[in-house]
N, C-alpha and C positions, 0 to 999 in steps of 0.2 A: 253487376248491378248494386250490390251493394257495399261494393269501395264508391261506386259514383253518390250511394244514398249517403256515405259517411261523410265525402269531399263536401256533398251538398251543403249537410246540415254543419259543419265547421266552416263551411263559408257565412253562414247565413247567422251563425255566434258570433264571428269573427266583425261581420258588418254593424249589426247590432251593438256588439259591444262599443265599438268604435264612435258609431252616433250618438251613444250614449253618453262616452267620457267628452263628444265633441258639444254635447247640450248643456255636460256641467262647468265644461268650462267657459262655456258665451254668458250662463247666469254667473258661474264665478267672475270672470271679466266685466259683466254688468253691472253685479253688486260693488266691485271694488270703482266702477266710475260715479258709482252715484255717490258711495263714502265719501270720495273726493272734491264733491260737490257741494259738502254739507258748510255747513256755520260753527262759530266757536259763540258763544253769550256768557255773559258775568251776569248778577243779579244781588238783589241785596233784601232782606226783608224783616221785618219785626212781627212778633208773636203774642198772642194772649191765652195766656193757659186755661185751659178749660178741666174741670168734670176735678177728681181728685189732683190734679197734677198743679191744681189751684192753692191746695196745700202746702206743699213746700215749695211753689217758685210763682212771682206776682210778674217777671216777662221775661220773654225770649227772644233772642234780635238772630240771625245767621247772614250768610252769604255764601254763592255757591259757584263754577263755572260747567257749561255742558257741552257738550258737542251733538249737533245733529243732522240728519239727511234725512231727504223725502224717499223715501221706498217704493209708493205708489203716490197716486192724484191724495195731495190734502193731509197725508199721514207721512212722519216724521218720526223716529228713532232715533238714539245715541246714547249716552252714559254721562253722569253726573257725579263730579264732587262736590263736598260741601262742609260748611262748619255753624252748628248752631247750638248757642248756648241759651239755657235757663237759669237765672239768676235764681240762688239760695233765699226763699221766704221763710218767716216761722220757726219753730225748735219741738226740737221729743226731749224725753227722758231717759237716759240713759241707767239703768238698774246696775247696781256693784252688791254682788251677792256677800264676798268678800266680810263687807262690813254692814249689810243693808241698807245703805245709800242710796240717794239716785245723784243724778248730773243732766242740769239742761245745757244740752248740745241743739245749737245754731244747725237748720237744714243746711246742707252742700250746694250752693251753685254746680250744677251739671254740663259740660261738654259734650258734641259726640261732632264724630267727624262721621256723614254718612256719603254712603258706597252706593248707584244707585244703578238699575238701567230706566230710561226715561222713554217716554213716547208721548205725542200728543197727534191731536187730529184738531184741523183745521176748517171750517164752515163760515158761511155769509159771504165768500170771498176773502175769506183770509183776513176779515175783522173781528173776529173771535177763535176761541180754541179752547178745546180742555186737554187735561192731560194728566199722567200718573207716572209718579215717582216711585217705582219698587226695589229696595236691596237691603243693604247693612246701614246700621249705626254703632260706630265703634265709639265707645267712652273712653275719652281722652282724658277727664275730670272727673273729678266729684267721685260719689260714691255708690253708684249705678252699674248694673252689667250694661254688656253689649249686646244690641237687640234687633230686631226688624224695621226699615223703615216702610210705612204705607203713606200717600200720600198725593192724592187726588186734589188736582187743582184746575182753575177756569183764566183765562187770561183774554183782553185787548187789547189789539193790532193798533199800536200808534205809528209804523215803518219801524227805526232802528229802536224805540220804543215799545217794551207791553210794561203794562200793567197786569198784575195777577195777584189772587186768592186763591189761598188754601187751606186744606184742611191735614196738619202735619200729627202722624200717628208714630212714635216710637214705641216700641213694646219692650224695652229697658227696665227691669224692677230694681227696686230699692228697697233691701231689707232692714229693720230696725228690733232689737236687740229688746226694747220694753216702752210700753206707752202707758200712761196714767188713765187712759181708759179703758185699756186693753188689760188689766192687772195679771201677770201672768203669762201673755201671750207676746206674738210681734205685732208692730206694725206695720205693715207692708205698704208699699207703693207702687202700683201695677201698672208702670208703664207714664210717658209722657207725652200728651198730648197740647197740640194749640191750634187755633186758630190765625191763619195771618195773610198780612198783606204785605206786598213789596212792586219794585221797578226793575225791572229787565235790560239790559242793551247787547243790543246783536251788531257783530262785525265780521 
């Protein structure tokens, strides 16, 4: 009886198990058809700097390309590159303890190449959409770390056209050495933000 209870329940592991790896791989085989499925788009957009980031840089232009697939009804995924620069505004002070001097030094125009995953959802019939950009901004330029990209946007459905707005959040700081207001201290720059708009094409 209880070789037949042991057979029993190794059988009933063994089925189990079996439907198991045979369910991950129908969703594995289903996610790699929908991948397949998906779209490549390029894009291109201009920026206006908001809040402190107004301080050292007056615009920012980028350009990006993504990849995406619908996963469910309306909702789309994929991954983002990108390159968007902020043009150097303004000047600091630069302190030389040395001899007590100072030196105005011109802000850095800044680069960052960002890394992203992307998703948006789809509504009205697919004449509108919002959607968020989350990952890396690597600084390629200027004199900025490498930071976080946040970056929630709203777009319209014109067919192989959208149009989109966003709101582009870099968390990049930028340290500075002495400011004339600041006597003593630094000045810091916490991060780049903008405002923007751009055009979309999907192929």
């Amino acid at each position: 009886m209880k070789r037949i209870l042991c057979f029993a329940m190794f059988m009933s592991i063994g089925i189990i198990s079996l439907q198991a790896q045979t369910d991950v791989e129908t969703v594995t085989d289903d996610m790699i058809e929908k991948v397949k499925t998906g779209g490549f788009k390029i894009g291109a957009d201009i920026g206006f700097p908001l809040s402190g980031t107004s301080d050292i840089s007056s615009f920012n232009f980028g350009f990006y390309g993504t990849y995406l697939f619908e996963v469910v009804d309306n909702l789309e995924v994929g991954g983002l590159i990108a390159y968007t620069h902020f043009s150097g505004d303004g000047y600091y002070y630069r302190y030389h303890p040395s001899d007590g001097t100072t030196t105005r030094v011109n802000n850095d125009s800044n680069s960052f190449l960002p890394i992203a995953a992307t998703g948006r959802y789809h509504f009205m019939d697919h004449s509108f959409f919002a959607g968020l950009d989350l990952g890396f901004a690597v600084n390629v330029s200027g004199d900025a770390d490498t930071g976080m990209l946040f970056r929630p946007k709203f777009g319209y459905n014109l067919g192989m056209i959208n149009l989109i707005a966003s709101f582009q959040v870099i968390t990049a700081e930028v340290k500075r050495p002495y400011h004339p207001d600041y006597v003593g201290g630094a000045w810091d720059v916490n991060g780049f933000n903008s405002f923007n708009v751009g055009v979309e094409y999907s192929f």
